[in-house]
C-alpha positions in Angstrom: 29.2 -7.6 0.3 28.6 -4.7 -1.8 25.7 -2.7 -1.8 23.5 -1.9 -4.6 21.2 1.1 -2.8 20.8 4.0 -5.1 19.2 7.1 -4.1 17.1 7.6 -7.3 14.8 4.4 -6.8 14.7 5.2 -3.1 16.4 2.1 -2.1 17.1 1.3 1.7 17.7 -2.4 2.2 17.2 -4.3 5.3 20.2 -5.9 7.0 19.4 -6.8 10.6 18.5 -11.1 10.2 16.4 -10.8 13.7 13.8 -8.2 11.7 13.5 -10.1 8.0 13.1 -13.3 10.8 10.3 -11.4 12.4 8.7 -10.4 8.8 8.7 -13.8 7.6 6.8 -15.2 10.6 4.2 -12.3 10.6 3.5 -12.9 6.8 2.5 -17.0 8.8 3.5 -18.6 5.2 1.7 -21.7 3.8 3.4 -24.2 0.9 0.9 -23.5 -1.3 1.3 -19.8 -1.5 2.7 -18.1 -4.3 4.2 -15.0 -3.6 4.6 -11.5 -5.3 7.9 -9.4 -3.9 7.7 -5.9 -4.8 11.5 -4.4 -4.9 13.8 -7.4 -3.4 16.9 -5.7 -3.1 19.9 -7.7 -2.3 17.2 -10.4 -1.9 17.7 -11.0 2.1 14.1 -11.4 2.6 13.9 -13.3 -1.1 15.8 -16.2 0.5 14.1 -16.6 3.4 11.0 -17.0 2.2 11.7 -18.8 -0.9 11.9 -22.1 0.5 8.3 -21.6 2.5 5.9 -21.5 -0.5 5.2 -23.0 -4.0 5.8 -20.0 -6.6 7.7 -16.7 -6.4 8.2 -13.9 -8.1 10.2 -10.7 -7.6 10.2 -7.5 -9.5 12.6 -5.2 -9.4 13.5 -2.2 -11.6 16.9 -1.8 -11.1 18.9 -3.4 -13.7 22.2 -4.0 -11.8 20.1 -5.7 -8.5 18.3 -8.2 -11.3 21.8 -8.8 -12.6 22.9 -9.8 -9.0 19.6 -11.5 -7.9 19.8 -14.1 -10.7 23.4 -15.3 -10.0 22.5 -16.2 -6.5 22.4 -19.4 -6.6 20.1 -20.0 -3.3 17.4 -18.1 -5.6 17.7 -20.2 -9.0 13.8 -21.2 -8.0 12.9 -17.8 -7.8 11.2 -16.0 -11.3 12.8 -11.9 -11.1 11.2 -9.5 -13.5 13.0 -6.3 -14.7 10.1 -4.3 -14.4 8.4 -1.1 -13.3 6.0 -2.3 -10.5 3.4 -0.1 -11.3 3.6 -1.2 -15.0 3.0 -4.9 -14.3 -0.6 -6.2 -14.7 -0.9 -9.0 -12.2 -2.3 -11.5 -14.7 0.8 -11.5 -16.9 2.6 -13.4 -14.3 4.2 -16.4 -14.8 2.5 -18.1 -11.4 -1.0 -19.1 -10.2 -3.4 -16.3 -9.4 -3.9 -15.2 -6.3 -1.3 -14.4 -5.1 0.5 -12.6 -1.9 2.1 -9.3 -2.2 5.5 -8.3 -0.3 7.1 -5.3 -0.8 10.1 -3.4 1.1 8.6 0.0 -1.8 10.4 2.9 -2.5 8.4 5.6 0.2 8.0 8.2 -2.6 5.5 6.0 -4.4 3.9 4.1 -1.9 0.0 5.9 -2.7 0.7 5.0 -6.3 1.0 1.7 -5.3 -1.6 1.3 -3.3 -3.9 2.6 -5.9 -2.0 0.3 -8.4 -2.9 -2.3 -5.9 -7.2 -1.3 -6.1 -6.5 -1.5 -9.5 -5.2 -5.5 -9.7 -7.6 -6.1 -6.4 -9.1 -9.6 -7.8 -5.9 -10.7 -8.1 -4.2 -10.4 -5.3 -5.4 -11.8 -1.7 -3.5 -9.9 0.9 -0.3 -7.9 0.9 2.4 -6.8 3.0 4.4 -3.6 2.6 6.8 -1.9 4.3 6.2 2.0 4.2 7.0 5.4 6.4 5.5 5.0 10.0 3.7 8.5 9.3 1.6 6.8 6.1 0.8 4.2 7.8 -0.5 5.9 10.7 -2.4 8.0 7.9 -3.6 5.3 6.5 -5.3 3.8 9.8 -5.9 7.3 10.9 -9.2 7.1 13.2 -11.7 9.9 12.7 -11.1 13.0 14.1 -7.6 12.7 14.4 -5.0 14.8 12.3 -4.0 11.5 10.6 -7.4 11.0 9.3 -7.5 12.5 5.7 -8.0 12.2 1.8 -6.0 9.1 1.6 -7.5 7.7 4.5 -11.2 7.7 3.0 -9.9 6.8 -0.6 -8.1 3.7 0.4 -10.5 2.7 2.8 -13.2 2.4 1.0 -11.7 -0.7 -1.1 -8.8 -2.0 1.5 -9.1 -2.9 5.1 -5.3 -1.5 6.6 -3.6 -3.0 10.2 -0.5 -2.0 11.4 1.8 -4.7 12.2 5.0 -3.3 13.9 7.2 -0.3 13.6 10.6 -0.3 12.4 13.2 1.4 13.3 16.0 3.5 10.9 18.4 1.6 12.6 18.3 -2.4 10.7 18.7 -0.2 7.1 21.5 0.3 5.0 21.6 3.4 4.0 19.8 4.5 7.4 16.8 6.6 6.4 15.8 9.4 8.1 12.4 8.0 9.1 10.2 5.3 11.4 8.8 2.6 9.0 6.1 0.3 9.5 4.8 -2.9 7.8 1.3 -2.9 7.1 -1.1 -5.4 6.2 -3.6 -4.8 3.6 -6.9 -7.3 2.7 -9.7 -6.1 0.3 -13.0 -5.4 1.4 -15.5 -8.0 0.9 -17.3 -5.8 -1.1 -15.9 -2.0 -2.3 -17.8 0.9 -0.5 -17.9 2.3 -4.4 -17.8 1.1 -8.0 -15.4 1.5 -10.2 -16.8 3.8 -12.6 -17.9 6.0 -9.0 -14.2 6.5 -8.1 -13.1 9.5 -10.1 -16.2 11.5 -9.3 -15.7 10.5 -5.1 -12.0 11.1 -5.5 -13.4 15.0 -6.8 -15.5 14.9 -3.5 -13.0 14.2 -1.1 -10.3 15.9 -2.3 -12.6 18.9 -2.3 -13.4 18.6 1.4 -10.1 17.6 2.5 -8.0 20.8 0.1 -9.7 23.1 3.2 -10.2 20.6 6.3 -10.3 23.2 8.7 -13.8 24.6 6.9 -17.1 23.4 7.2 -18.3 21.1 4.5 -21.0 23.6 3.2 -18.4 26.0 2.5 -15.6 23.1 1.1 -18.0 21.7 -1.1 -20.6 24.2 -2.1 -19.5 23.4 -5.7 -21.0 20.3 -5.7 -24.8 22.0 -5.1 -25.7 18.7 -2.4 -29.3 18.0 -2.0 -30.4 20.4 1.2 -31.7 17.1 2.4 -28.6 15.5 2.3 -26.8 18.7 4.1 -28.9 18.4 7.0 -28.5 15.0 7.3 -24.6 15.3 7.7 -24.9 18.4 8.8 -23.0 20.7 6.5 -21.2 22.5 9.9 -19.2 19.7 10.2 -15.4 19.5 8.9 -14.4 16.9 6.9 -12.2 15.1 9.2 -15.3 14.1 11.5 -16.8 12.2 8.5 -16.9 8.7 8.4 -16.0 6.8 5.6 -19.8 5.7 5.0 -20.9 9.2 5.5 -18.5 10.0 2.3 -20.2 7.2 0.3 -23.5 8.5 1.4 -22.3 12.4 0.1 -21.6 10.0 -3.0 -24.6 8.3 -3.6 -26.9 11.7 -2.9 -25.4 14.1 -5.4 
């Protein structure tokens, strides 16, 4: 078979059946699902869940892969966009809202996807993505811990993040040089922020995260906190032994 992978859309395509078996049953499909793929490649994983749900469609933005995708004909059924993933508004689909979101991405835009993901949030009810072990581990970083950081709080206060399973270079063609992992991702019942709050928190966290190993009162002195506020945080601390809610609350008391 010949392989499509090109380095400039950071393509690495799974090939070992056992691991896109193992994907399939963690994403526990129903009939009625309809399902978003993000970047099917050859469209290994395409086929095998194609025949599990009610509606699918992929989006890829490599020209020559749709070209390939559409002459299979074990994936006539399935609906592939030539598209920009993080140009696509969700409603625009062709298929029922919600839906389910799988995507093997491209590692050098996985935070704007997951952002692009906020974004769409009521339209979407869970997703699936494979990224680099080390986002994901940033990503369910605990407090405290190096791992714990900007992208951390700014995701967490909209998305709840699980690591599934770790995968390893080995079941890619090309290999990459890195551990993945697929992560599942549900939105919060309700967003620790609103909307129109995110660029001013994004400002806040950024700020105390640019100097992590300073104490908050000297990180974010720009900001001129209440001195009520300060002491109830206590302004000595660094920013990586804030919770997320303590970020909201830095939010909520400027």
């Amino acid at each position: 078979m010949k392989r499509y992978a090109k380095k400039k859309w950071g393509q690495n395509f799974l090939v070992d059946k056992n691991l896109l078996g193992k994907i399939v049953r963690t994403l526990n499909l129903k009939s009625e699902d309809r399902i978003l793929e993000i970047g099917p490649g050859e469209g290994a994983l395409t086929e095998l869940m194609l025949p599990a749900v009610e509606q699918m469609v992929a989006v890829e933005i490599d020209p020559e892969l749709i070209a390939h995708l559409r002459s299979l004909k074990d994936l006539q059924s399935c609906h592939f966009l030539h598209k920009d993933i993080l140009l696509l508004d969700l409603d625009s689909l062709p298929l029922a809202l919600p839906v389910r979101v799988m995507g093997n991405i491209p590692y050098n835009i996985t935070s704007p996807i997951l952002f692009w993901l906020i974004k769409q949030r009521s339209h979407w009810s869970d997703a699936y993505l494979m990224v680099q072990k080390e986002m994901a581990e940033r990503l369910t970083g605990r407090v405290g811990t190096k791992a714990y950081g900007r992208l951390t709080v700014m995701i967490g206060v909209f998305i709840d993040v699980k690591i599934c399973f770790n995968i390893s270079p080995n079941v890619f063609i090309p290999k990459p040089k890195v551990e993945s992992s697929i992560i599942r991702l549900v939105m919060k019942p309700k967003p620790l922020i609103r909307d129109d709050q995110f660029k001013q928190f994004e400002k806040i966290v950024q700020s105390a995260f640019s100097q992590r190993r300073k104490m908050l009162r000297n990180s974010l002195k720009e900001f001129n906190f209440h001195l009520k506020i300060q002491e109830e945080i206590d302004f000595r601390r660094r920013p990586e032994t804030l919770l997320i809610q303590e970020f909201v609350k830095l939010l909520q008391n400027r």
